[in-house]
N, C-alpha and C positions, 0 to 999 in steps of 0.2 A: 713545541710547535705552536706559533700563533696560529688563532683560530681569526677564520675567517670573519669578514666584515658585511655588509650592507656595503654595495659595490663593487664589489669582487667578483661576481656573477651578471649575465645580464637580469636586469629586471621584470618581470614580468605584467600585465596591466595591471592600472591601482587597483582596479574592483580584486583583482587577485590574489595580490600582495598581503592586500588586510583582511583575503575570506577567511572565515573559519568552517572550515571540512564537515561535510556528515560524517560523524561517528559511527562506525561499522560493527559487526557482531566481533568479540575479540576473540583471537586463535582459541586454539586447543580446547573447545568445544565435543567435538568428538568424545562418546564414551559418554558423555552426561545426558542427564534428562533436559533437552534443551526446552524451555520456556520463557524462555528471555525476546527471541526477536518472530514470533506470531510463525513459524513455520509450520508445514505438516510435520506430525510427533512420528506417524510410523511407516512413510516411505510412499512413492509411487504403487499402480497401479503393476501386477506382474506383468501384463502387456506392455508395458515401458521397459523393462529392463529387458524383458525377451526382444523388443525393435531395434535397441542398443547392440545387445550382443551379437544380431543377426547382421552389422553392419558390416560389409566384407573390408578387410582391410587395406586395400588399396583404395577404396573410399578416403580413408585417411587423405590422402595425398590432393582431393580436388575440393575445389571451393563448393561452399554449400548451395544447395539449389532449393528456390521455394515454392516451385510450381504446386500448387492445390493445397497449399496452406491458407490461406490468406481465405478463398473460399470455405477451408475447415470451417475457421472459425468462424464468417458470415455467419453460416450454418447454425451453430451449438449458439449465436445469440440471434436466434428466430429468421435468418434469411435477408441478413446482409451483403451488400455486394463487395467484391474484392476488392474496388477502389473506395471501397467505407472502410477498409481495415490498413491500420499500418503497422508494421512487424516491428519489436524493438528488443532491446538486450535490455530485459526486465522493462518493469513499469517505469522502473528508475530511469532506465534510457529514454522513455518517451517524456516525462518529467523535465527531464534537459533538453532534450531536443526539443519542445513548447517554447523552453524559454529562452533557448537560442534563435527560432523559428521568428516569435513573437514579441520576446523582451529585449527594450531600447533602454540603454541611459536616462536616468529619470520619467522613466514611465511606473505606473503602480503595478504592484501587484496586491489584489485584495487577498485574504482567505481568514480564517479562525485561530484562536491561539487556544489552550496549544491543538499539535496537528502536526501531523510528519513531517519530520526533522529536515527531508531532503527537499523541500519546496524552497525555504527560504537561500539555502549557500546557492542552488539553480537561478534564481532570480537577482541574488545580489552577485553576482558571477556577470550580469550582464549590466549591470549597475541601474537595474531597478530599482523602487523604492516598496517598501512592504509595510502592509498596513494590514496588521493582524487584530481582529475585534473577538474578545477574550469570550468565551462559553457563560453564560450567565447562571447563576443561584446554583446553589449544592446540587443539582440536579445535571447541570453542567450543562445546558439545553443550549438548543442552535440560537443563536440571537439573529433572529428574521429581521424585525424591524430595523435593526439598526443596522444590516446589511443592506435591505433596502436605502435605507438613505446613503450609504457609504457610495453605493452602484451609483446614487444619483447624483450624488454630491462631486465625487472625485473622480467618477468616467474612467477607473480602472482600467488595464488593455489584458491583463487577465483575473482572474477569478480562479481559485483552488480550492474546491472541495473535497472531505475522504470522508464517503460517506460507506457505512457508519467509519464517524470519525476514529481515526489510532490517534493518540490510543484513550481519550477519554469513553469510547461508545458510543456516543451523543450519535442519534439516528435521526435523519432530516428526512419528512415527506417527500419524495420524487417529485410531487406537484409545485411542493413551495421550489425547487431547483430552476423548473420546466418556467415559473413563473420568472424566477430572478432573468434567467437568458434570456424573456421574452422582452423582458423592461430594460434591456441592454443590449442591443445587436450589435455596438462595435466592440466589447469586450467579450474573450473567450472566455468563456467556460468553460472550466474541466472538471469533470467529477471523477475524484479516485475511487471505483468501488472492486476493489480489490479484496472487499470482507465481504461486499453484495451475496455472497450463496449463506453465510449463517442468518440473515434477513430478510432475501429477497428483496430487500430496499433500491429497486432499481429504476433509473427513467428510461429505457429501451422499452419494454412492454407498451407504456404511453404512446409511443412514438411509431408505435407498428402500423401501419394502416390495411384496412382489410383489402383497398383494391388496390395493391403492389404498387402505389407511388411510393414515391423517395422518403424515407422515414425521418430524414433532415432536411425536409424542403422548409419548415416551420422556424427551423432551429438550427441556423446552418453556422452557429455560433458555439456548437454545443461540441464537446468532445469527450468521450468516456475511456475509462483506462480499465484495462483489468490483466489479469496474469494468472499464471500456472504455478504459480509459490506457495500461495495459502491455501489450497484444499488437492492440488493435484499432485504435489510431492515433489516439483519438479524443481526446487528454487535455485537449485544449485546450479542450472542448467541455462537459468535466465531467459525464459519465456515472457516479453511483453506484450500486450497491443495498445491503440489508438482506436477506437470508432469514431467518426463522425463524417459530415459534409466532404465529398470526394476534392474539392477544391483547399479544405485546411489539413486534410490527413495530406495531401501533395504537399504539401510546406512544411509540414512538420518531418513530413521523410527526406525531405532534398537536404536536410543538413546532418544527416547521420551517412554512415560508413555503407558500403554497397556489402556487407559480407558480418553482419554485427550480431548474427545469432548463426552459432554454429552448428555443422550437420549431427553433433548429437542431440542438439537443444530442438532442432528440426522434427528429426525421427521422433524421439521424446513426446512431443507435442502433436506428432499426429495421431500415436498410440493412445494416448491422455483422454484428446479428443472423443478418439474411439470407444471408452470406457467408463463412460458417464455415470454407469452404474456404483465401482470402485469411488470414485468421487461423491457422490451420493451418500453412502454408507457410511463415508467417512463423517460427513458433515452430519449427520445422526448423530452418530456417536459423539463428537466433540459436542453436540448441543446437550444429550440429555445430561454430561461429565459438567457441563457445564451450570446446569440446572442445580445438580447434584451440591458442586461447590460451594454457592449461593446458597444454598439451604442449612448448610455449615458454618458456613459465614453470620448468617442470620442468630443460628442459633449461638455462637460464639460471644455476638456481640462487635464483631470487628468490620468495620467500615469498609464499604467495597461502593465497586460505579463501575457500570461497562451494560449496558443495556444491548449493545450490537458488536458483533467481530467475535473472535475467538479467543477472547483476552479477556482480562478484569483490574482493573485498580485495586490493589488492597493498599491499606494502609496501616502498617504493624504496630502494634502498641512499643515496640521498641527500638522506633527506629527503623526507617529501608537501610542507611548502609549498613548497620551492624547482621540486621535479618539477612540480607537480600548476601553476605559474608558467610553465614552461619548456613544460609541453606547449599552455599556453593560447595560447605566442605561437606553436606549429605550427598554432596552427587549431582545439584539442581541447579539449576542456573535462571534467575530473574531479572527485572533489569529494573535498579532503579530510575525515577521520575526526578531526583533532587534536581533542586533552581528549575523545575519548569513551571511554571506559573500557572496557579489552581490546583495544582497538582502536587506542589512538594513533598516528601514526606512518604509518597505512594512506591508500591511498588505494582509493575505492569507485568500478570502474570499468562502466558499463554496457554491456553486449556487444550489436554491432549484428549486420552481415552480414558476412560471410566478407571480403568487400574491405575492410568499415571495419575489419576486426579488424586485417588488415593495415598497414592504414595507422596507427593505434594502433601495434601492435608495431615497426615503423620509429622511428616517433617517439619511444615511449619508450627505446626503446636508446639513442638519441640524448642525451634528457634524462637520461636513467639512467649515463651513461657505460658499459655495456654495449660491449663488442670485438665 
């Protein structure tokens, strides 16, 4: 049977044609110590799965409704209002929606290299142009200045931050952020801080003001992302948001779907909400396991980087694919770094609880040929 040709099909736009895909976590995951894509390691909140089960099943059958969501989350980030918040399917949806909202054919998009994978196919999907300025010295640090002049030089229409960045760690001042948006009011800023609870590295606190004006009246340029994936257990569920200026979260939600986070992902995240405490405790744990690793590492001798997030750089003395292979058949799952620039070589580990770290550090000795 001949195999199809290039014209056989209709075609689709060139930006299309020639994207190359973000790379997803791959199947059959399940059943392993997952550490490969930064999720929570041991589950939701019991108030989550109890909101789920309780849902009666003719529920099933209607479309989801988000009446006092949207206020939820105001709330849990200091007293935001509902039209500062826009609802997305993951972070990742609001990611696209930005850059479908925002991004023209040969407009820039700035942001850092490396840095999450789904910024760039988002932006050249709209046949923007992307202009990545690389983490500077072994230390992987934000390169301020020379984003400074990039904002001045090239008048960007957006800006992508992930602070702390994924997956290097590199932790950027709130201040220096607050300042880039202020020296730029026609390019968006977005900062992804979707790792912000292991940090605290946030620019909403800044922005709060003590007598109830608009916490974007300064910064109506400014847009923050966050989600229910990385500390609330929820990722499977795909809880996003949007904060900022009531007039750019309206444009960013006009080109998403009326119906794009479902009523389990609804229920899910009002329970989530509800149980700050659960979320809390986690992010304890994953920090002190984290502590813990780093001090192993130190004493090993074996090169690590990750300053912020729940994750680490290592870098195996024999090799990420051979290691990052060896530890799959323990059970573990990592994700190599190979061709990402500054990085090659690394593998990106995601730090669970204090036992899983353990069982991690066993294993790689093993793989790593470690005494």
């Amino acid at each position: 049977m001949a195999q199809p040709q290039p014209g056989d099909w209709p075609l689709a736009r060139a930006e299309v044609e020639t994207l190359q895909g973000y790379s997803a976590p791959l199947e059959g995951r399940r059943g392993l110590l997952r550490l490969d894509f930064n999720e929570n390691t041991v589950g939701p909140s019991p108030k989550v799965v109890e909101a789920i089960r309780a849902i009666p099943a003719e529920h099933y059958a209607i479309y989801p409704e988000y009446d006092g969501l949207k206020e939820a989350f105001g709330r849990s980030l200091g007293g935001l209002r509902a039209d500062q918040i826009g609802l997305f399917n993951g972070a990742d949806g609001a990611i696209h929606a930005i850059c479908q909202a925002y991004g023209s054919r040969g407009e820039v998009m700035l942001t850092t290299s490396p840095t999450f994978g789904y910024y760039a196919p988002c932006a050249r999907m709209q046949g923007m142009v992307i202009n990545a300025i690389p983490h500077e010295g072994d230390a992987l640090a934000f390169p301020l200045q020379t984003m400074r002049r990039a904002l001045s030089q090239l008048n960007p229409k957006l800006l992508l931050l992930c602070n702390p960045n994924n997956p290097t760690g590199t932790r950027i001042p709130p201040e220096h952020i607050l300042e880039l948006a202020a020296a730029a009011p026609s390019t968006l800023v977005v900062v992804d801080e979707l790792y912000e609870a292991f940090t605290g590295d946030s620019v909403l606190p800044l922005l709060q003001a003590s007598d109830g004006a608009d916490p974007f009246a300064s910064y109506r340029n400014l847009v923050v992302l966050r989600s229910l994936s990385k500390t609330a257990g929820i990722a499977g569920l795909r809880i996003g948001i949007a904060a900022g200026s009531e007039p750019v979260v309206d444009r960013i939600s006009r080109v998403t779907g009326p119906y794009d986070i479902n009523s389990f992902g609804v229920c899910a995240a009002f329970a989530a909400l509800e149980d700050q405490a659960h979320v809390d405790a986690y992010v304890t744990e994953v920090l002190a396991a984290k502590a813990w690793l780093v001090e192993q590492l130190l004493k090993a001798g074996i090169r690590h980087q990750g300053d912020g997030g729940n994750y680490l750089l290592i870098w195996p003395r024999s090799g990420a694919g051979p290691t990052e292979a060896a530890l799959r058949e323990e059970g573990i799952l990592v994700r190599s770094m190979a061709g990402k620039a500054l990085i090659d070589g690394a593998l990106r580990v995601s730090i669970g609880t204090g036992e899983q770290m353990q069982r991690f550090w066993q294993a790689y000795r093993r793989c790593d040929g470690i005494d």
